[in-house]
Structure formats: C-alpha cells, structure tokens
C-alpha positions in Angstrom: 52.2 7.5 47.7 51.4 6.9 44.2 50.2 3.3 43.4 50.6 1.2 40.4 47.4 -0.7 38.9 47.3 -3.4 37.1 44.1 -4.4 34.7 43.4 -7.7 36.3 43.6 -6.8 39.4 40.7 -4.7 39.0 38.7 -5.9 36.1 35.0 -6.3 37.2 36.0 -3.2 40.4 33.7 -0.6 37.6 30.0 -0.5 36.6 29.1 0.4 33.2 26.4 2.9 35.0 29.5 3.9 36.9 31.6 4.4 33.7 28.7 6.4 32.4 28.2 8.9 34.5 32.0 9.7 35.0 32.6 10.2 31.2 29.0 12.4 31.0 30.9 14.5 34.1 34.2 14.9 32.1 32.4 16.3 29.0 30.2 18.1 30.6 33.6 20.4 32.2 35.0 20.3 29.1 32.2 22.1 27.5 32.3 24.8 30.2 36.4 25.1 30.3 37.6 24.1 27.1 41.4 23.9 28.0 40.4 20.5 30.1 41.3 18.5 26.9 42.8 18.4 23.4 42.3 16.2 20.4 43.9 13.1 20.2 47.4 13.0 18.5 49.2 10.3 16.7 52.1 9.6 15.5 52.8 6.7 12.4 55.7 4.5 11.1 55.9 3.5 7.6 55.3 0.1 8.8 51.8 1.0 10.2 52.4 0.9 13.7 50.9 4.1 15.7 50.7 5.7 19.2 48.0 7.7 20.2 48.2 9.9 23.3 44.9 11.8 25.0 45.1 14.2 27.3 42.5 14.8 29.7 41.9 16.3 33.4 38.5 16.5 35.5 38.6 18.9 38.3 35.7 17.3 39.7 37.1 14.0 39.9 40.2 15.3 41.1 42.8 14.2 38.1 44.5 15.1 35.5 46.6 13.1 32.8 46.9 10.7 29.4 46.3 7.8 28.1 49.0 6.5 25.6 48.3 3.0 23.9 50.0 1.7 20.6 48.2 -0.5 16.9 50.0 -1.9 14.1 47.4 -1.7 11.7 46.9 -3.5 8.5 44.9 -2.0 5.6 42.9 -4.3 3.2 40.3 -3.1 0.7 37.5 -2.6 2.7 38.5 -3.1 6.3 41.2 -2.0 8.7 42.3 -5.0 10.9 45.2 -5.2 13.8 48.1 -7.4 13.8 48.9 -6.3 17.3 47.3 -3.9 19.9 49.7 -2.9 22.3 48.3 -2.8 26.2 47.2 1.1 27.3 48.7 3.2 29.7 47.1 6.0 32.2 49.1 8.6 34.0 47.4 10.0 36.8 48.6 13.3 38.8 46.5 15.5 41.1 44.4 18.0 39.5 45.1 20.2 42.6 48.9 20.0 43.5 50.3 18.1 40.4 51.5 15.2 42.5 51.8 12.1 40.5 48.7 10.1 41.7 48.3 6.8 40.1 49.8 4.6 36.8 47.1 2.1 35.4 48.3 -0.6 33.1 46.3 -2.7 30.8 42.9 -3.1 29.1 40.6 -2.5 31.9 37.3 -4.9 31.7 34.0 -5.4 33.2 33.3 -8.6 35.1 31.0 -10.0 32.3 33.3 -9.6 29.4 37.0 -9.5 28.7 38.4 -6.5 26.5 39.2 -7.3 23.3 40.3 -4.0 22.5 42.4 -1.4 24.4 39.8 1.1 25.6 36.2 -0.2 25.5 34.8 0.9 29.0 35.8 4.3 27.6 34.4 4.3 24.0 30.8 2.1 24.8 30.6 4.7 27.8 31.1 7.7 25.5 28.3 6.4 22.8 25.8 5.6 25.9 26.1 9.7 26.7 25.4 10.4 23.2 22.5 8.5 22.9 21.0 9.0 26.4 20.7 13.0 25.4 19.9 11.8 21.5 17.8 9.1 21.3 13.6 9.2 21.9 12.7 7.8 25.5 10.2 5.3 23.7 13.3 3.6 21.8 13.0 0.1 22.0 14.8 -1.5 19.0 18.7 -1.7 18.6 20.3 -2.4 15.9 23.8 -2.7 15.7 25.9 -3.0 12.7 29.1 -5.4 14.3 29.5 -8.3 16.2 33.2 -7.7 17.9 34.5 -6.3 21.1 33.4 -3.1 20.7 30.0 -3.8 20.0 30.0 -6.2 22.9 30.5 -3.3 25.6 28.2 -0.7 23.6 25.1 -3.3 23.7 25.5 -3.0 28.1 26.3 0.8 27.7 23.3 1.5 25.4 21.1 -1.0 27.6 21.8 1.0 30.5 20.4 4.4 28.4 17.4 2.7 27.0 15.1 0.0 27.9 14.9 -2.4 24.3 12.9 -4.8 23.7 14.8 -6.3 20.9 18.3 -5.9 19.8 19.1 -7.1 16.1 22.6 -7.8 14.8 24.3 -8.3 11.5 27.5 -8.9 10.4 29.5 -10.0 7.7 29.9 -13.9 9.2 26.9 -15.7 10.0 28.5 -18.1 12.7 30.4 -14.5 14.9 26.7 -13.0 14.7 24.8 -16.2 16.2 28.2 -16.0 18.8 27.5 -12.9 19.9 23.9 -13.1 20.0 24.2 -16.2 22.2 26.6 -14.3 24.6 24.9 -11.4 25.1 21.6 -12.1 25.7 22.9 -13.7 29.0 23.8 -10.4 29.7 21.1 -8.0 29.0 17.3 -8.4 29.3 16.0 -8.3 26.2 16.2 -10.8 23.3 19.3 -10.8 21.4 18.7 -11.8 18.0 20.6 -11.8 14.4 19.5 -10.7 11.2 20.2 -11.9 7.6 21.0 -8.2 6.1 21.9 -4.8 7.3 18.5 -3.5 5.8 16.9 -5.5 8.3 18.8 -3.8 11.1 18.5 -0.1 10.0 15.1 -0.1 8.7 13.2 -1.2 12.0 16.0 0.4 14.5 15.1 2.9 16.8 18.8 3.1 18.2 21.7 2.4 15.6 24.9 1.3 16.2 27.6 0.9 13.9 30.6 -0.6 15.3 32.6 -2.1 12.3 36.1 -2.0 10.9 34.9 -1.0 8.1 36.7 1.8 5.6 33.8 2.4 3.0 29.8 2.9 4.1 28.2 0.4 5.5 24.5 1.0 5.0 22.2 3.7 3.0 21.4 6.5 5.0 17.7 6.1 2.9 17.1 3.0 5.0 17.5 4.6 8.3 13.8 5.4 9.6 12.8 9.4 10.4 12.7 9.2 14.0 15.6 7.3 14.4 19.0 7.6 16.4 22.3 6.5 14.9 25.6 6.5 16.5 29.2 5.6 14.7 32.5 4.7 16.7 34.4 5.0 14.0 36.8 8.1 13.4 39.9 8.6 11.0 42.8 7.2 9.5 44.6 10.0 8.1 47.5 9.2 9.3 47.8 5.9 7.7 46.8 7.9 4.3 49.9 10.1 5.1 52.4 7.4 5.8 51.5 5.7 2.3 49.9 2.6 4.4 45.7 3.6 3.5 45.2 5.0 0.5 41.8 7.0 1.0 40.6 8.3 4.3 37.7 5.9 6.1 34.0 6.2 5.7 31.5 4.5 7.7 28.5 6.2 6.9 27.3 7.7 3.3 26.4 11.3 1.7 22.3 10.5 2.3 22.9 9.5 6.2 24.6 12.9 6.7 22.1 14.8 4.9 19.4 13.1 6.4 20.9 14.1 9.8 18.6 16.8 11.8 20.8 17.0 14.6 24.6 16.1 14.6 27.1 15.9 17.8 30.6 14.9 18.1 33.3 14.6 21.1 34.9 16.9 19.0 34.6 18.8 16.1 38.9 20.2 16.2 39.3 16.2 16.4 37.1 15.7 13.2 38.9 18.3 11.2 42.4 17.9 12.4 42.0 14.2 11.3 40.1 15.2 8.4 37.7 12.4 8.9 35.9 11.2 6.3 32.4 10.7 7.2 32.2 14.5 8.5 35.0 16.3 6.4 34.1 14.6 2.7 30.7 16.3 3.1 32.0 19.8 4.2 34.7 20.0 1.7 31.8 18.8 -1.0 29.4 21.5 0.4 26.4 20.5 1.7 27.7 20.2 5.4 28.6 23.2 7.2 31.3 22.9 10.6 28.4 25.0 12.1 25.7 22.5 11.9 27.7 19.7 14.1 27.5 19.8 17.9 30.2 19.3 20.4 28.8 16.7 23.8 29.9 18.9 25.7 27.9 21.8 24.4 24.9 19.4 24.2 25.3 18.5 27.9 25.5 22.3 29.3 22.7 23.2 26.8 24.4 25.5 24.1 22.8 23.2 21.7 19.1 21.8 21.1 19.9 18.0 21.1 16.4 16.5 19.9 13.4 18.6 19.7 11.2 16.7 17.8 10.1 12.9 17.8 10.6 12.7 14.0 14.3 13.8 13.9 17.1 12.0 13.2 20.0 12.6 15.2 23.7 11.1 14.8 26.5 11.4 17.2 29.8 10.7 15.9 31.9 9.5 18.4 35.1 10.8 16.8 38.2 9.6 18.7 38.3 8.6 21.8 39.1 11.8 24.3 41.3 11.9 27.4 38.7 13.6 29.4 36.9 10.3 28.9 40.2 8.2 29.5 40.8 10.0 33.0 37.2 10.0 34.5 37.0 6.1 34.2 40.9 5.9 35.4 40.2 8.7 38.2 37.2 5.9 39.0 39.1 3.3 39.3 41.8 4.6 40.9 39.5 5.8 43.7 37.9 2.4 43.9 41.1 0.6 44.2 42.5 2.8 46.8 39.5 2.2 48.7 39.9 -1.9 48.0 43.2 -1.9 49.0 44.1 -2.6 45.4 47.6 -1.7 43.5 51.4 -1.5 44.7 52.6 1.9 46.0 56.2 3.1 44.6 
C-alpha cells in the first residue's frame, strides 16, 4: 500500500550526511543514463504566481517521480521576494513496476532548523556535492553572502564537506546577520561570525557561498582569491521577464567572476540555457563564455570532467535549478525511513 507523508511527521527522520550522499547517488546516474531527469519547467501567471514541476527517478534507490511546489513572486529593483510559497508535493512510484509508492507533503526539515523555504534539504545538499568534489581539502574559511533559510541549511551541508575554522557572514541588515550568527554557531563547530562588508567575506574565503535574493551581482569577481571555491544557488527568472512581471533576467555574479572561473559545473547545462540564465547565458551570448567550458555534476562525479587539478584554481558550481533527481533521492530517503518508523497513513 501506498502511504501518505506528512512534513512534520517526519522532520528531523533525515541527516544532512544522509541527504548528501543520496543527491551525490542521483547525479551520479544521471550522468551515466541521461534520460533519469529533465530540466525543471515552469509555468507563470500575469499575476506572478508560478509552478515548477521536476522530474526525477533513481534506479538505485528504487523511485521514480516529481516534485511540484508553487511562488507568487514579487519583483523590486534589486531583489526578488515571495508573497506566498505554496507547500511542495512529491509523487513517488516504483522505479521497477510503476506502482504508486508514496505522496510526501510539505517542507521537509531537519531537527535543528525549520524550513523556511520549500525545498532546502534538497538545494544545501546539492551545493555540499559541488563543493565536496570542487573545493581544496585544506579549506577552512566560509564565507557566505546571505543570512536566510537557505543559507541556514547550506552552512550544515557545507560543514559536513569541509572542516572550517571560521565562517563569516554579511548581509544587507546588520541585526538578521548577528541572528543568524547567533543561531548557527550552536549548530556547527566552528565560530560563526559577521562581517561589516561583502569584501570582507570574499576576499579571505576559501569556500563561497552566495545565497541571496538578489537580481544584479552581488560582489566583484576581482575580490575573490585565486584558490578559491565559490558556489551560487541562484538560477533564472525568465519566466517572470516573459510574463511582463521582471524586466531583465537575474544576475548574481558579474563578467570578472565568470572569467576568472578555471573550472565551471552546473546540475545542468539544458537547464541554464532553456532558462537563459543570466549569470551563465549573458556571458555566452557576449562571447567570452563557451557552453563547452561548463561542466555537468554528473559528469564531474563519473569523471568525464577534471574537477580541480590545481591548488590555485578557482572553481564555481552553479547550482542552477533545483533537479528532480535531487527531489526523489531525499523523498526515496524518507520514504524508506518512515516505512521503517512506522510513519505515514496508507490509502
């Protein structure tokens, strides 16, 4: 019998390590069977309010299936912002028989934090991938550019990749970074400290993060050192520039952070150039950024790419969109954890 899973019934079930080395399993089949997932799609009112769907399937974990979740978006200046984000849904069937296996409802959460956003066990988990198989061993600095949700979940995901010593923190509003810094050095053991400045945070980072809601750039690619790692959750809004709501697609990074890149990786380049997003398509379409010179994860992880090969490289992964292959291996997780737990209501 299928069973029906609620969020809080579960919240705190899943590790972040857990999380982790699901998602790194799902990419790493996609990259050897490419028909295991497809970009993300969207579709947009007028109004701003969207649906994304991703579809997914990990034989190895046994599912197959979507996520589906729903925004209504508001577009200032500078930023993008939510009015409302609607709860996700996951549709589980067999990967062997097609027999509908599980339907998880809700923003699924560790036990330390509560999710502020509808998939951030999925997204943190993805980034930690990127970085474990980017970043130098000897990193011990984080920076992170953010002080919501998402960055909330990355700083345990990247902890869990990397041993810091020192994570810094800036954002816009002093009291939300002093907040966060307070929280989360409960949680993580290293200190946790804000900064006045972005400079601050990019120039002595090891590991970057950039987890804003940002539209334009956020720091100069000059400031980022030569042996650094950067990584950037943020992907596209073309469909808001279509509907008339946005009126130029997003940029989180600038021209020199992208040509300062040695080694670039995406979930997905099809994703990157369906969307047409900015911080990867502006620079092909101006010319000094070639489709051929960014990586896929899943290519990285089944060595069809060189990843870092030197200490003195920068590398940036661009995690583009969140994929369904990510979305089922943490469902297909906690589905089989629940089931064990005696957790959900069969129907």
């Amino acid at each position: 019998m299928p069973l029906l899973i609620r969020a809080e019934d579960v919240n705190g079930l899943l590790t972040m390590e857990e999380a982790i080395d699901a998602v790194e399993a799902g990419f790493r089949e996609w990259g050897q069977s490419s028909e295991l997932n497809t970009p993300r799609k969207r579709i947009m009112t007028p109004s701003g309010v969207r649906v994304s769907v991703h579809p997914g399937g990990i034989p190895s974990l046994g599912a197959i299936g979507l996520l589906a979740h729903s925004e209504h978006v508001a577009v200032g200046k500078n930023v993008q912002t939510y009015h409302n984000m609607g709860g996700p849904v996951t549709v589980l069937f067999d990967v062997n028989d097609a027999s509908l296996m599980a339907i998880l409802v809700g923003r699924f959460a560790l036990k330390e934090l509560p999710a502020e956003r509808p998939t951030p066990i999925r997204t943190a988990a993805t980034s930690a991938v990127g970085t474990r198989h980017l970043a130098r061993q000897n990193s011990k600095i984080l920076g992170i550019l953010g002080a919501g949700g998402e960055a909330k979940y990355h700083l345990l995901a990247l902890s869990k990749v990397r041993r810091f010593d020192v994570v810094k923190v800036f954002c816009r509003t002093e009291s939300t970074r002093r907040e966060f810094c307070g929280t989360m050095e409960k949680l993580v053991s290293c200190e946790v400290r804000p900064a006045e400045n972005a400079k601050e945070v990019v120039e002595s980072a090891d590991v970057l993060l950039t987890a804003t809601n940002s539209n334009v750039p956020v720091f100069s690619g000059e400031w980022v050192r030569p042996d650094a790692h950067v990584t950037s959750i943020m992907g596209g809004n073309v469909g808001l520039v279509r509907a008339g709501v946005a009126a130029a697609t997003r940029r989180e990074l600038d021209d020199a952070m992208i040509r300062r890149s040695d080694v670039i990786v995406v979930n997905s380049r099809e994703q990157a150039i369906q969307d047409e997003q900015g911080d990867l398509f502006d620079p092909v379409k101006a010319g000094f950024l070639s489709w051929e010179k960014v990586g896929e994860l899943g290519e990285l992880l089944n060595e069809r790419i060189s990843g870092r090969t030197q200490a003195d490289q920068i590398t940036l992964f661009k995690n583009n969109a969140g994929q369904g292959i990510a979305d089922v291996a943490v469902a297909s997780k906690i589905y089989s954890l629940a089931r064990k737990s005696g957790i959900g209501m069969e129907f």
